[in-house]
VOVO-266257 format. One line per field, with one value per residue (C-alpha): residue number from 1; y, z, x; residue in one letter. Coordinates in nm, 2 decimals. Layout:
<atoms>
n c(NUM/...)
py c(Y/...)
pz c(Z/...)
px c(X/...)
res c(a/...)
</atoms>
This chain:
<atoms>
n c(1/2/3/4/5/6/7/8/9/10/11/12/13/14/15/16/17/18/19/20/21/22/23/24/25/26/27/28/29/30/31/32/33/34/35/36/37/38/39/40/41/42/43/44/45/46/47/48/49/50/51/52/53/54/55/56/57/58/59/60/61/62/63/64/65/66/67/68/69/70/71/72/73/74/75/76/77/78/79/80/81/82/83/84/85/86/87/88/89/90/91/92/93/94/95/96/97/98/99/100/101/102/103/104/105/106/107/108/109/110/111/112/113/114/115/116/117/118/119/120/121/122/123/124/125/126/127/128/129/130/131/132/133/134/135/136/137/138/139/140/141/142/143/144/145/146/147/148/149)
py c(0.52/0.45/0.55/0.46/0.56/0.90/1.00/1.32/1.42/1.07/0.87/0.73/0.99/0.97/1.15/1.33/0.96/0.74/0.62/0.67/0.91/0.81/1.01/1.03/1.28/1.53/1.44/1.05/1.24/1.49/1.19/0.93/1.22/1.25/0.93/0.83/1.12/1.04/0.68/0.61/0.43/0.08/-0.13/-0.39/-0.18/0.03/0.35/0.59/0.87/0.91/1.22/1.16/1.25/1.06/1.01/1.36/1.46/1.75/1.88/1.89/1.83/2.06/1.87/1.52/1.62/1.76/1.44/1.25/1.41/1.40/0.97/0.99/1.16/0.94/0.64/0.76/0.84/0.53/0.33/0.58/0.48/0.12/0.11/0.09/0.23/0.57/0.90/1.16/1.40/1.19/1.07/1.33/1.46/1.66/1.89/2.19/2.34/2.19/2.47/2.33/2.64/2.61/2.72/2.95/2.67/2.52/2.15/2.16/2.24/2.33/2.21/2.28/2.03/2.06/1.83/1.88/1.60/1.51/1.76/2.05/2.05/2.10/1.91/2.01/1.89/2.13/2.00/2.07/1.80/1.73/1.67/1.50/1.80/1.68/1.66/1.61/1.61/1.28/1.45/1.72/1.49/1.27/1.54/1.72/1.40/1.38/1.05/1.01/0.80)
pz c(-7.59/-7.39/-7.57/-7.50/-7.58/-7.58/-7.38/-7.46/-7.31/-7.09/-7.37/-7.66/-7.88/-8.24/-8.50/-8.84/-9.01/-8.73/-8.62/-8.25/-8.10/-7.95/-7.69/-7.55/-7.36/-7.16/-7.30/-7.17/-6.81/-6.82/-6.92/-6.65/-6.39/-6.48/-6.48/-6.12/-5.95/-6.07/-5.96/-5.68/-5.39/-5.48/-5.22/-5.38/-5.73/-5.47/-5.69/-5.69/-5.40/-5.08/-5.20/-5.22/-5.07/-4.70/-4.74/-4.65/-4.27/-4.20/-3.93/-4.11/-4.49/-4.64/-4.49/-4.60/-4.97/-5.03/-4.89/-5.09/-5.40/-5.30/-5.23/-5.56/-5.73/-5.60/-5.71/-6.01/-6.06/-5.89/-6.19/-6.40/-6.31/-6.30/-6.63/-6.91/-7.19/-7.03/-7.14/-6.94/-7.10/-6.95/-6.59/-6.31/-6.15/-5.88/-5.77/-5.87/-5.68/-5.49/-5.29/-5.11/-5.10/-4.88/-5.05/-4.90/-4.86/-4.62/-4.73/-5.07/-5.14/-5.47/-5.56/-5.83/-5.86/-6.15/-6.13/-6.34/-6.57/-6.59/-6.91/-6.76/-6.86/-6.65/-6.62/-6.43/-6.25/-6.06/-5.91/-5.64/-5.38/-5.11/-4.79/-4.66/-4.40/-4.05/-3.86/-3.49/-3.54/-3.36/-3.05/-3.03/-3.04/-2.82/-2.55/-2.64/-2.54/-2.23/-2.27/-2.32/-2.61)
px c(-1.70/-2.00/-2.32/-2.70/-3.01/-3.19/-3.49/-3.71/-4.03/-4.01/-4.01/-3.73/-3.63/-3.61/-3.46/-3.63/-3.54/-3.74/-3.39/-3.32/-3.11/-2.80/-2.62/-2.28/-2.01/-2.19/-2.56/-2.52/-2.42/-2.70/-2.91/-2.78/-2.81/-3.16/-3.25/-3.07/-3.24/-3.59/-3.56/-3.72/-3.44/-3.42/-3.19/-3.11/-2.95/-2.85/-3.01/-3.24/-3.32/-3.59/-3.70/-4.02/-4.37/-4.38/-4.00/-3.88/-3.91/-4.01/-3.77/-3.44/-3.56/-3.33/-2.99/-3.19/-3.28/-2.86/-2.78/-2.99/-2.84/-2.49/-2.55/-2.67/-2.42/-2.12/-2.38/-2.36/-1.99/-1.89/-2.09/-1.93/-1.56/-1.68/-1.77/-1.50/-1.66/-1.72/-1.53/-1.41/-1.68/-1.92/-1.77/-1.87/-1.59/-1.74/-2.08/-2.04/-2.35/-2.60/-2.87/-3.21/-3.47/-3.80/-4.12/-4.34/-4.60/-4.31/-4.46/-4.22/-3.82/-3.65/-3.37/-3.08/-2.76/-2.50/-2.20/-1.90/-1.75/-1.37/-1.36/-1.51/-1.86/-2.18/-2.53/-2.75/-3.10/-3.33/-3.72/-3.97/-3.97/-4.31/-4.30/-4.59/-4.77/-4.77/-5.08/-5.17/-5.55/-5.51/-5.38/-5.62/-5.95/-5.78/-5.74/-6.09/-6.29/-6.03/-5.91/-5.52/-5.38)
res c(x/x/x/x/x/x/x/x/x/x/x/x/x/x/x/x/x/x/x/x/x/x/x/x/x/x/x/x/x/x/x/x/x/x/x/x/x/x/x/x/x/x/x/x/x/x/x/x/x/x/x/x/x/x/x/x/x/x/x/x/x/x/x/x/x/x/x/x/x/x/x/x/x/x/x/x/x/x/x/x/x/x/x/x/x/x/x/x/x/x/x/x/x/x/x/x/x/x/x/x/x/x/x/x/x/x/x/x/x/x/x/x/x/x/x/x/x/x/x/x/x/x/x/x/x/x/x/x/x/x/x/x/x/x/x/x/x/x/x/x/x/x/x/x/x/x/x/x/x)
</atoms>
């Protein structure tokens, strides 16, 4: 059984007796989900997404963000089936659904992502992602003062 530590609100949770919370099954999935796909990418873990703020392009930032997750997901479930002491109620067995919706601004995407454990129960993650707004204002002065860059 592979059991760890609770997080609520960003921060350790603790129950009505000051003990902390320990999770398991599909909580410690929901949990580890979380926690994966608010890291920011670190290459040598190997964890963590790009979706960040001067990350995302944006000319094709729909297809990078679903990508992201998916690499994130099978990071995850690979660690999952690596690990011993996991359970099937808390080893993702597959992505259920995964949409990317542009915003009306068109600078920011929402997602929603629910995988499905071994045992057939859902967690889910959902977020706004910004892109960083492209600007040319360095092309226009450039060719209003009629010099070339």
């Amino acid at each position: 059984m592979s059991v760890t530590i609770g997080v609520r609100n960003g921060d350790w949770d603790f129950d009505t007796y000051g003990s902390m919370v320990r999770i398991q099954g599909p909580d410690k999935c929901s949990q580890d989900l979380a926690e994966i796909l608010l890291s920011t990418y670190n290459p040598a873990t190997n964890r963590g997404t790009n979706i960040t703020p001067g990350f995302v392009p944006p000319i094709g930032a729909k297809a990078f963000i679903a990508a992201e997750l998916t690499q994130a997901v099978e990071t995850l479930e690979s660690l999952q089936h690596a690990d011993i002491a996991s359970t099937a109620d808390e080893r993702i067995a597959d992505i259920d659904t995964l949409t990317v919706t542009a915003m009306p601004d068109k600078t920011s995407f929402k997602y929603y992502l629910a995988v499905k454990t071994e045992t057939g129960n859902i967690a889910y993650s959902s977020s706004r992602v910004q892109i960083r707004k492209m600007s040319f204002g360095q092309l226009s002065q450039g060719f209003s003062q009629g010099t070339q860059s």
